[in-house]
C-alpha positions, -999 to +999 in steps of 0.1 A: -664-229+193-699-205+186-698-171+201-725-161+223-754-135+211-738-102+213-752-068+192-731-079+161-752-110+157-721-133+163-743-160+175-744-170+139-704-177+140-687-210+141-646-209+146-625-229+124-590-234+125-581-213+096-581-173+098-618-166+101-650-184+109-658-218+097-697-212+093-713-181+097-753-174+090-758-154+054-780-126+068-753-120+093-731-098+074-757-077+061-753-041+073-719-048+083-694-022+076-661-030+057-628-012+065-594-010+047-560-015+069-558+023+080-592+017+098-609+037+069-646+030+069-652+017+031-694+011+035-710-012+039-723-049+026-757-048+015-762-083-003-740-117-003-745-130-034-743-171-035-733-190-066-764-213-059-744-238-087-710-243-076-725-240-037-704-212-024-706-177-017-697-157-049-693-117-038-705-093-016-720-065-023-702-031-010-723+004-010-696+029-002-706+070-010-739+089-013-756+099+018-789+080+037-784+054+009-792+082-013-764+079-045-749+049-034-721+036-055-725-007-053-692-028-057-688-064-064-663-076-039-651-107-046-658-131-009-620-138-006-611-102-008-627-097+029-609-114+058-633-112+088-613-100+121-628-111+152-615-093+183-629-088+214-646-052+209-645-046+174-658-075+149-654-060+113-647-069+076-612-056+059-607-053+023-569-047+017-574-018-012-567+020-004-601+042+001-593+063-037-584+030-051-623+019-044-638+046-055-621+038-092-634+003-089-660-014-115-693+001-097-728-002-107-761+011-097-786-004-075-810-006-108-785-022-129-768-051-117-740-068-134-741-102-151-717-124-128-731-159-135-703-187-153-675-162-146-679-137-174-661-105-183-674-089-152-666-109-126-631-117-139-627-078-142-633-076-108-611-106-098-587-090-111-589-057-099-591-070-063-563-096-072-583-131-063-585-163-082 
């Protein structure tokens, strides 16, 4: 089932069967805002990185902190981390981790990215910190 066009864009959204969308388009998400459990805004995504080899989508990018983009702190958040809710009024990512907790995470700056191709240090580091395989 596709959603009709609304302001979030959710034209881009196919249903599955499991717990979030089957298909969704890649620039959707982009902008998006990310919240924890307690409805704790966390930032936003600013990139979804693809793993162009193995034909899936690797991380997305968080920017949580600073102010007009100004300072940003940018997280590597492993894709399975987010679970996508889709309600009625309020379509939004969560990441299950408390807001202090994220503000400890492995960060970078948006001039020095991290190397996360073949699943080095890095990315496991992150896997791990976010608990996904």
């Amino acid at each position: 089932m596709s959603y009709e066009h609304n302001t979030h864009g959710l034209d881009k959204i196919t249903e599955g069967k499991g717990s979030g969308p089957r298909l969704m388009g890649a620039t959707w998400p982009i902008g998006e805002n990310v919240y924890n459990n307690k409805g704790e805004n966390l930032g936003e995504i600013k990139e979804i990185m693809l793993d162009v080899e193995n034909a899936k989508v690797a991380y997305a990018v968080l920017s949580f902190g600073g102010f007009l983009g100004i300072a940003d702190k940018l997280f590597a958040v492993p894709w399975n981390a987010l679970t996508l809710k889709l309600e009625t009024l309020d379509t939004r990512f969560i990441l299950d981790v408390e807001k202090e907790r994220l503000e400890s995470a492995p960060g970078f700056d948006k001039d020095n990215w991290p190397d996360m191709a073949n699943g080095g240090l890095y990315a496991s580091q992150i896997r791990s910190y976010y608990g996904t395989k």
